[in-house]
GUZAZA-348277 format. One record per residue (C-alpha): z, y, x; residue in three letters. Coordinates in nm, 4 decimals. Each point is the difference from the previous one (the first is absolute). Layout:
GUZAZA-348277
+----------+----------+----------+-----+
|       zz |       yy |       xx |  aa |
+----------+----------+----------+-----+
|        Z |        Y |        X | ALA |
...
+----------+----------+----------+-----+
end
This chain:
GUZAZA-348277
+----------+----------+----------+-----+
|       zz |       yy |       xx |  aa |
+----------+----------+----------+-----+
|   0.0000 |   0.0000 |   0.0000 | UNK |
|   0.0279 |   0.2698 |   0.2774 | UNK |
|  -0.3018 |  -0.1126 |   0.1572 | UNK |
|  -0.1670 |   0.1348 |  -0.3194 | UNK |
|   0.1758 |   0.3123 |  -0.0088 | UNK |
|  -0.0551 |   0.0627 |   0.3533 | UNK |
|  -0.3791 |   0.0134 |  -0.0661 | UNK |
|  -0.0252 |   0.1728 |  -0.3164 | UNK |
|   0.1911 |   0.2978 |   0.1992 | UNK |
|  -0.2443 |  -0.0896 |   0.2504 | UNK |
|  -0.2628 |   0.0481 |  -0.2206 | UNK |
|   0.1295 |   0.3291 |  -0.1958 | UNK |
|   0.0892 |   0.1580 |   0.3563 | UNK |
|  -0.3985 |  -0.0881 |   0.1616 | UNK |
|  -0.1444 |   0.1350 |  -0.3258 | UNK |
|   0.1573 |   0.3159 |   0.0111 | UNK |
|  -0.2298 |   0.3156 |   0.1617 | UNK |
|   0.0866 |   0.0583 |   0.3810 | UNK |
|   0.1200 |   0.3783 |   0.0419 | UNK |
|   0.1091 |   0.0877 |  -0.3297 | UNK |
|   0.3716 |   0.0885 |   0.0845 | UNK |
|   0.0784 |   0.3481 |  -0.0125 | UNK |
|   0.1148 |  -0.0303 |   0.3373 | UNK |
|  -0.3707 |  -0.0450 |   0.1331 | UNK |
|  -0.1409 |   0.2798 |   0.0348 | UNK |
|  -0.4596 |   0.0152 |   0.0755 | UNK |
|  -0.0493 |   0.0613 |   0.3343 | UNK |
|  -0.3015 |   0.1935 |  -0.1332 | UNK |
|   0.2292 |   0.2891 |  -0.1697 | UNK |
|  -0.0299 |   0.3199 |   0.1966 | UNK |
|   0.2637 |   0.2637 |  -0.0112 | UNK |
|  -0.0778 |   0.3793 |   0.1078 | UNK |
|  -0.0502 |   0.0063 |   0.3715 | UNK |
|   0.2700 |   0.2607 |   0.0947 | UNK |
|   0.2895 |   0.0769 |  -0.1587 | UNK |
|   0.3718 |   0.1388 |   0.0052 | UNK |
|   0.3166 |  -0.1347 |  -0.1738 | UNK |
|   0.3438 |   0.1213 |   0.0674 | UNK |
|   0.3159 |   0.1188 |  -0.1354 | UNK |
|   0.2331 |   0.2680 |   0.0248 | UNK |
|   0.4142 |   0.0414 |  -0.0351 | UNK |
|   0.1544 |   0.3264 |  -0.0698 | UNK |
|   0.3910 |  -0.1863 |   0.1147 | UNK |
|   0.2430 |   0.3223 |  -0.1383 | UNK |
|  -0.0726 |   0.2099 |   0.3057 | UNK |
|  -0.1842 |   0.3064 |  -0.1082 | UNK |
|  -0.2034 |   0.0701 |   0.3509 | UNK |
|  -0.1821 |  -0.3262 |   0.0554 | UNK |
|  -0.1529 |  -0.2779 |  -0.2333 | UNK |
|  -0.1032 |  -0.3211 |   0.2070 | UNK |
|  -0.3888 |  -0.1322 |  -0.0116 | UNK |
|  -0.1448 |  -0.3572 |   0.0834 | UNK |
|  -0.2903 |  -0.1034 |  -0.0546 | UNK |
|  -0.2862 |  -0.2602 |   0.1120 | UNK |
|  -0.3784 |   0.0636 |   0.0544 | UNK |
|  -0.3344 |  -0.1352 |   0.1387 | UNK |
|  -0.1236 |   0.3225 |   0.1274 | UNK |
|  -0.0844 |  -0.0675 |   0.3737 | UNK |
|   0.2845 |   0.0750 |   0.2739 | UNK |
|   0.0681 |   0.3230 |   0.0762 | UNK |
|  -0.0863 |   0.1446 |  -0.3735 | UNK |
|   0.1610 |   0.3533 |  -0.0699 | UNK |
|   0.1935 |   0.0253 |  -0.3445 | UNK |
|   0.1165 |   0.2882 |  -0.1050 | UNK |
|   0.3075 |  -0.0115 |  -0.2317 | UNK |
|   0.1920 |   0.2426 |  -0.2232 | UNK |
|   0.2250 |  -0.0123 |  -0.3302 | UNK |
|  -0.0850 |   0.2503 |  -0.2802 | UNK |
|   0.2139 |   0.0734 |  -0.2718 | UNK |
|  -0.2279 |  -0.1519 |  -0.3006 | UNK |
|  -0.3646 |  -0.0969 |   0.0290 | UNK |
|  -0.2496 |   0.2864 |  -0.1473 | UNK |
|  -0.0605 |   0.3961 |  -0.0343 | UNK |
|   0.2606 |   0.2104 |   0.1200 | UNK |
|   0.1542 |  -0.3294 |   0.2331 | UNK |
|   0.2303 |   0.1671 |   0.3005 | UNK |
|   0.0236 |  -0.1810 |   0.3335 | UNK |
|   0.3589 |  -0.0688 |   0.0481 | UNK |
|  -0.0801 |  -0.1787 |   0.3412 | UNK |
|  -0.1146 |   0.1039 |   0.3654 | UNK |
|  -0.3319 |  -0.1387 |   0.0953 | UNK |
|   0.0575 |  -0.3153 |   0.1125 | UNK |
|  -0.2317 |  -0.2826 |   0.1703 | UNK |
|  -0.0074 |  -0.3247 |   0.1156 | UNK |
|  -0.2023 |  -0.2080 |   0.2354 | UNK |
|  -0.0792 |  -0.3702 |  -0.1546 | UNK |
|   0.0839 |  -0.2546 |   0.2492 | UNK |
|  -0.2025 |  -0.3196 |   0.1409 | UNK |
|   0.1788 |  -0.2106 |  -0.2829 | UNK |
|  -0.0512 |   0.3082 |  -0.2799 | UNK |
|   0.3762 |   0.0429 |  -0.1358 | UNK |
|   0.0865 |   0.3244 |   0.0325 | UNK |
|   0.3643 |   0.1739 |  -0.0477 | UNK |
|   0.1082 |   0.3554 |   0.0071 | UNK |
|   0.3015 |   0.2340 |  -0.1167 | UNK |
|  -0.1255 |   0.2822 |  -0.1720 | UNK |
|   0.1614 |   0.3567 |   0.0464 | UNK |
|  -0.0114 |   0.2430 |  -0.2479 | UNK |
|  -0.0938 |   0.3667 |   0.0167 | UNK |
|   0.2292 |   0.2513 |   0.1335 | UNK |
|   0.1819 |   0.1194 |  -0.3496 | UNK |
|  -0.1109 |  -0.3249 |  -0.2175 | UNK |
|   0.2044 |  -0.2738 |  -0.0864 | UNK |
|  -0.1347 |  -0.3344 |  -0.0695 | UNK |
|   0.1093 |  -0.1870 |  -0.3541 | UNK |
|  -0.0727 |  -0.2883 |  -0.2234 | UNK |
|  -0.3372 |  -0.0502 |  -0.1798 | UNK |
|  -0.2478 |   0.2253 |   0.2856 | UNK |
|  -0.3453 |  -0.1514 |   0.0923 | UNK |
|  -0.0740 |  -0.1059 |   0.3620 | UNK |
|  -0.3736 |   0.0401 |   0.0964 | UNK |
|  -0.1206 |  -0.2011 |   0.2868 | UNK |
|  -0.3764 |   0.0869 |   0.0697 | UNK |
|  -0.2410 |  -0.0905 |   0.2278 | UNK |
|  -0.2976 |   0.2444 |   0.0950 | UNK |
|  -0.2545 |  -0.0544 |   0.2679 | UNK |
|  -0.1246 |   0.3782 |   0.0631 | UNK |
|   0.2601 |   0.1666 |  -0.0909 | UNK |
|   0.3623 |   0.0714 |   0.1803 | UNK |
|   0.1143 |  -0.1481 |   0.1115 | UNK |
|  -0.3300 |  -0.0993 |   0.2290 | UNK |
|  -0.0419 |  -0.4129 |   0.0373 | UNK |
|  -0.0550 |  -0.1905 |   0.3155 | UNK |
|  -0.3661 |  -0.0613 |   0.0390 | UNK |
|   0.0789 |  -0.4116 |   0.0294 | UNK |
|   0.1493 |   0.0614 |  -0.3904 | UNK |
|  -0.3263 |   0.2035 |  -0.1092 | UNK |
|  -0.2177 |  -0.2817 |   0.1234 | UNK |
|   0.1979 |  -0.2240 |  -0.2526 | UNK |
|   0.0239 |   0.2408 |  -0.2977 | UNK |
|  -0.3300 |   0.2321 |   0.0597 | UNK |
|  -0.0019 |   0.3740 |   0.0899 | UNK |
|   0.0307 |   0.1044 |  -0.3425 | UNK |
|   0.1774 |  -0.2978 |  -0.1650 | UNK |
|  -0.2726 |  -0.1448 |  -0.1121 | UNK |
|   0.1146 |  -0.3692 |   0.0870 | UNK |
|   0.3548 |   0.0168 |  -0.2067 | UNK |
|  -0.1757 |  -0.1771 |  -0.2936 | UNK |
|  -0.0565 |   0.2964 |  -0.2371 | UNK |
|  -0.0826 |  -0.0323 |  -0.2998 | UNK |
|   0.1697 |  -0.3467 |  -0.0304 | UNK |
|   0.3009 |   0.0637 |   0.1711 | UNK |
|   0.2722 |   0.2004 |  -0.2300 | UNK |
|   0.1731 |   0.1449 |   0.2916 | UNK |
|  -0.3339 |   0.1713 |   0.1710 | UNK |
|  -0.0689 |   0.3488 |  -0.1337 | UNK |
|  -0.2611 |   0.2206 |   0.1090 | UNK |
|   0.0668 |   0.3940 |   0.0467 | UNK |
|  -0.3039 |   0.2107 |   0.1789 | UNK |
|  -0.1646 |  -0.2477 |   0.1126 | UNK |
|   0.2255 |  -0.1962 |   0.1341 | UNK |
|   0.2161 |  -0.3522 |  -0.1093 | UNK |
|   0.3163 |  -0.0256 |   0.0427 | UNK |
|   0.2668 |  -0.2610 |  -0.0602 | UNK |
|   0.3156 |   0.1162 |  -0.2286 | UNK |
|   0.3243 |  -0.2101 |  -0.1258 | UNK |
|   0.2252 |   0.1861 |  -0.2045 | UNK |
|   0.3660 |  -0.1643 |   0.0114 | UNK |
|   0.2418 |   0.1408 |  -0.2768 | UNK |
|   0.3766 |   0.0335 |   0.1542 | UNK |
|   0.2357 |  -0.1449 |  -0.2192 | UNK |
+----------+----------+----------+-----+
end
């Protein structure tokens, strides 16, 4: 009698579709090329809000960082310019100071962006990755890659809780 069981399970198990899990993923799915992710934490202390963050921009990518109040018209910077090289492995870390006469709370908007032209002015190794104006960060079909003047640019915005 467990012979027979044994091969119907057998049976059910080699009839079943190979790769139908939702743990196997299609090798032939392509996300966008470049991107950023991180985080920020404002931890009580109203002159700094910590940033981390991972990327595949090439070593040596410039990102410029700073908190604003809310997100929109009329936004105040409440943060010195800040920026950040990406390292070989592409996490990145950095305190964030505010402005002389701002104080940093719950619920601002950290802006992490990435632009090849512009300040601050990328290593020529980087612009051989991401193009001279951008045009390799996978716009349109990336949601983070924006184009202003003629020129993309990568942008995660990180709300502060």
């Amino acid at each position: 009698m467990n012979c027979v069981w044994v091969s119907v399970l057998l049976s059910i198990l080699w009839a079943l579709p190979l790769g139908t899990g939702p743990a196997r993923v299609s090798s032939s799915r392509k996300a966008p090329t470049i991107y950023i992710a991180a985080d920020a934490e404002y931890g009580g202390i109203p002159s700094e809000i910590f940033v981390r963050g991972v990327t595949n921009l090439p070593p040596k990518s410039l990102l410029s960082i700073k908190i604003y109040d809310f997100i929109g018209e009329g936004a105040r910077q409440l943060s010195v310019d800040t920026t950040v090289q990406v390292p070989v492995d592409g996490f990145f870390e950095a305190t964030i100071a505010a402005a002389p006469g701002e104080k940093f709370r719950h619920n601002v908007v950290c802006d992490i962006v990435f632009m090849p032209r512009s300040s601050p002015r990328q290593y020529p190794s980087v612009l051989a990755v991401v193009g001279r104006e951008g045009e390799f960060l996978g716009s349109p079909k990336n949601p983070q890659a924006y184009q202003h003047s003629g020129e993309y640019y990568l942008s995660e915005m990180v709300h502060v809780p």
